[in-house]
C-alpha positions, -999 to +999 in steps of 0.1 A: -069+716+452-106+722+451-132+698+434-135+712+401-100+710+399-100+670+409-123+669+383-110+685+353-081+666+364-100+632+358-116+644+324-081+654+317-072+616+320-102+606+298-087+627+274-051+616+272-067+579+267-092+587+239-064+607+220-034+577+226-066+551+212-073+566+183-041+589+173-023+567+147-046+539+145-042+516+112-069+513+091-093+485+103-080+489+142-114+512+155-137+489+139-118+460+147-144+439+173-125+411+189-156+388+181-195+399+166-211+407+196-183+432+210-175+471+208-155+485+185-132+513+194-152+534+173-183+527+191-170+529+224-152+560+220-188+575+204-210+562+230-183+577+262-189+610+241-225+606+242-229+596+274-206+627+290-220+648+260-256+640+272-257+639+308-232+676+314-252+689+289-281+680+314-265+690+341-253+720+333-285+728+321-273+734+283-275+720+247-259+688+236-228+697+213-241+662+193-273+682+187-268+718+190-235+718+167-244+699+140-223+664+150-253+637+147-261+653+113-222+646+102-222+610+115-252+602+097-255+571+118-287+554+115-306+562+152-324+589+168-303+621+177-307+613+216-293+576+215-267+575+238-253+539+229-273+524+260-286+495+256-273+487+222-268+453+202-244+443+181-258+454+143-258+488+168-222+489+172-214+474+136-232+506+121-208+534+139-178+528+115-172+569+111-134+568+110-110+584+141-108+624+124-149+626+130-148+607+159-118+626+177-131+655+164-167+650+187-150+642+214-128+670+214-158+693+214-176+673+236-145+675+262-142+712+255-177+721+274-173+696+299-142+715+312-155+747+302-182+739+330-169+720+353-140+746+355-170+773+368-182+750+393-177+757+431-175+735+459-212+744+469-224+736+434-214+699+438-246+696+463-272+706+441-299+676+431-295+674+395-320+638+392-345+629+418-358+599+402-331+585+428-336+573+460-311+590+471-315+618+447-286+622+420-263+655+437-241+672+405-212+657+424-221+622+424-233+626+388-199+639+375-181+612+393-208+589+375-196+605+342-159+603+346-164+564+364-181+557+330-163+575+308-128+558+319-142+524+320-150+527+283-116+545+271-094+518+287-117+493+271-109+512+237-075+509+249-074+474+254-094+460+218-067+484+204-039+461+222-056+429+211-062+445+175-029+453+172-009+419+182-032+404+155 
């Protein structure tokens, strides 16, 4: 199995959790926030998106499908187009209540050019310097494991508020 493989593999997880979170979901669950000052489901699942959306996109050297395809304009939520979710408060999180069609429907997209491009990578390709504002600089391997590190963390968060919003 080469790398790209491993890793489309990994996204591939990301994936299956974000779709089993919000596939189904009663009404109230994704903006269910187990007390004021934590995620929702909705924001967590927005901000992975943003954060995998924004840093393959700068990797790869290519647009942000939040940007480039129109998405911030249809979320209409109220912060610049390049907010990731990082470093965010808790009227932040109360304000992305777009419901689980939009939201699965970013995601998708956003999961759709990660594998596109990660599915072109080679083994060499995983050694190139993508950040030096590092010490170490940032290699395209590290990032990517960066991405999916992050990216899973948040999904089985999701996962879990669901549990907790679900048993009441």
């Amino acid at each position: 199995m080469r790398s790209a493989q491993l890793l489309l593999d990994a996204f591939g997880r990301i994936h299956d959790i974000v779709h089993h979170v919000i596939d189904g979901a009663e009404p109230g669950v994704l903006s269910f926030r187990p007390d004021r000052d934590a995620n929702s489901i909705e924001w967590l699942v927005w901000h992975l998106s943003r954060i995998e959306d924004d840093h393959i996109a700068d990797a790869a050297g290519i647009a942000q499908v939040w940007v480039a395809k129109g998405w911030s304009d249809r979320f209409g939520l109220p912060f610049e187009p390049s907010a990731t979710g990082y470093g965010h408060q808790s009227e932040d999180v109360a304000a992305v209540q777009v419901g689980g069609e939009l939201l699965i429907a970013y995601f998708d997209a956003v999961h759709e050019q990660t594998s596109r491009y990660v599915e072109a990578l080679k083994d060499d390709d995983f050694d190139r310097v993508v950040d030096d504002s590092w010490d170490p600089p940032v290699t395209l391997g590290v990032r990517l494991v960066s991405v999916v590190s992050d990216c899973l963390e948040h999904a089985g968060q999701a996962a879990f508020i669901r549990g907790i919003a679900e048993r009441g």
